[in-house]
C-alpha positions as CSV (number, residue, x, y, z in Angstrom):
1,X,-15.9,-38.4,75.9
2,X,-14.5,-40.8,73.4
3,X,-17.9,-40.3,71.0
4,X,-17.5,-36.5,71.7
5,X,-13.7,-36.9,69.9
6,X,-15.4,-38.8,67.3
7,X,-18.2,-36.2,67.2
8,X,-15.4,-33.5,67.1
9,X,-13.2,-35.0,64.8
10,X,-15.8,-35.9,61.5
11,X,-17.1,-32.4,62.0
12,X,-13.4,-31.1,61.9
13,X,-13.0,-33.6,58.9
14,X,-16.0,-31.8,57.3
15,X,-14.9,-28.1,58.0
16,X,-11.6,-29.4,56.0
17,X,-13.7,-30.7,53.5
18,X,-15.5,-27.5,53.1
19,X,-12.5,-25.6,53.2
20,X,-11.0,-27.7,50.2
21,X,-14.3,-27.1,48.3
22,X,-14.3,-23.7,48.7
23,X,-10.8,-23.3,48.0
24,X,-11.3,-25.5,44.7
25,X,-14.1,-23.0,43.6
26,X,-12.2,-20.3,44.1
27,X,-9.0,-21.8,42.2
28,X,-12.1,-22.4,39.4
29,X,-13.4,-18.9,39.8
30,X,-10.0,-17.5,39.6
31,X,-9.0,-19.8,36.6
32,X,-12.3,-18.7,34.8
33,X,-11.3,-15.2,35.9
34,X,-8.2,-15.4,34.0
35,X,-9.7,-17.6,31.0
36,X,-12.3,-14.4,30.6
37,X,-9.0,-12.0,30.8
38,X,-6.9,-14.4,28.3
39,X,-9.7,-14.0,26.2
40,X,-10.3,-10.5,26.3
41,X,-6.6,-9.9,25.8
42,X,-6.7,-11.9,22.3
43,X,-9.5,-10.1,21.1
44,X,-7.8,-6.8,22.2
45,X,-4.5,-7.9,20.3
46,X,-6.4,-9.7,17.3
47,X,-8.7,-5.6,16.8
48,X,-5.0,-3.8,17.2
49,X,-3.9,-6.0,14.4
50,X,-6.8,-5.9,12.1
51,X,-6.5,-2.2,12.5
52,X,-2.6,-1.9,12.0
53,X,-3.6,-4.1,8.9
54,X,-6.1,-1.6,8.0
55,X,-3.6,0.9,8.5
56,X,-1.3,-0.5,6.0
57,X,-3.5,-1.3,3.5
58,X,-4.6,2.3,3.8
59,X,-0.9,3.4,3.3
60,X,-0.2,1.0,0.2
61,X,-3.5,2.2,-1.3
62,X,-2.2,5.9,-1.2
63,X,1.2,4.8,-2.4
64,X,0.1,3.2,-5.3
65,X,-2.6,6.2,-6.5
66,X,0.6,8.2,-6.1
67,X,3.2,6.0,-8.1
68,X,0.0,5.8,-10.7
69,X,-0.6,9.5,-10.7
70,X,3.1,9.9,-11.0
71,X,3.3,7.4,-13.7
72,X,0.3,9.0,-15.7
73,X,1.5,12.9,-15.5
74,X,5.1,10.8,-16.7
75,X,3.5,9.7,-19.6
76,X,2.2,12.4,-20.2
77,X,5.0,15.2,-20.4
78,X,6.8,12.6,-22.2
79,X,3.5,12.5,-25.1
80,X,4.0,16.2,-24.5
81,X,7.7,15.9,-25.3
82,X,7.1,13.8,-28.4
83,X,4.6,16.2,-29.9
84,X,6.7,19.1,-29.1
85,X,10.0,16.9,-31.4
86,X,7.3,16.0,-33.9
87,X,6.8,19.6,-34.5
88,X,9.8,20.9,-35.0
89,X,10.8,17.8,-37.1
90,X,8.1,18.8,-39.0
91,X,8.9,22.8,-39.2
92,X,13.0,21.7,-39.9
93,X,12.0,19.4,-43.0
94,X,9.6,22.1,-44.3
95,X,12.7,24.6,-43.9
96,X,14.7,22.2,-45.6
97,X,12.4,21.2,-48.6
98,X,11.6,25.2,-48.9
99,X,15.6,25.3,-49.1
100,X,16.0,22.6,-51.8
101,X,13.3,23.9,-53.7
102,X,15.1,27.5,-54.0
103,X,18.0,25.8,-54.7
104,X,16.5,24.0,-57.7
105,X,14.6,26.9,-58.6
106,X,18.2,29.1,-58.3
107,X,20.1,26.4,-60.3
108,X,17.3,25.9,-63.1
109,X,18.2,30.0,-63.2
110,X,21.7,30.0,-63.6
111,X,21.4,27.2,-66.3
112,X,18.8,29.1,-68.1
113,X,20.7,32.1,-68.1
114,X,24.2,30.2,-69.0
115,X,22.1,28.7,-72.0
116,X,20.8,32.2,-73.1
117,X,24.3,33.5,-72.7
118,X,26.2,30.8,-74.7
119,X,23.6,31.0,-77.4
């Protein structure tokens, strides 16, 4: 009876231990488990940022064809504006020396006359 208990007792002993085996795998499958999700997760966040990064670059890219386009059609009404002034700079100082040139003409006229009349 007494080797029967013994018997009974180390194969108890060894039904724990193969209970706390098992449940050590299983805490080691389930901490792989979550290592593998960890992981995944990471890599899910890390894509999502690459792409938000993507995203913006995208969105800056655009902004600054637009300020350039913005800044070139600028530069170019104000060349437009400049040529337009130059032009009519140009058409007021022909007006003006077509003016002082009848004006010299007109007073060499009078003068002559004046000079024929006195003489």
């Amino acid at each position: 009876l007494e080797a029967a208990a013994v018997a009974h007792k180390r194969e108890l002993e060894g039904l724990r231990d193969e209970l706390e085996a098992e449940r050590l795998q299983g805490e080691r499958e389930v901490a792989i488990s979550a290592q593998g999700e960890a992981r995944a997760a990471v890599e899910l966040e890390r894509a999502k940022a690459e792409s938000a990064l993507d995203a913006a670059a995208a969105r800056h890219a655009t902004e600054v064809r637009d300020a350039a386009a913005g800044a070139e059609r600028r530069a170019r009404e104000a060349e437009e504006r400049a040529t337009d002034a130059e032009a009519r700079l140009q058409r007021q100082w022909t007006e003006l020396t077509t003016a002082a040139w009848r004006a010299d003409s007109e007073h060499e006229a009078v003068e002559r006359r004046l000079v024929a009349e006195l003489c």
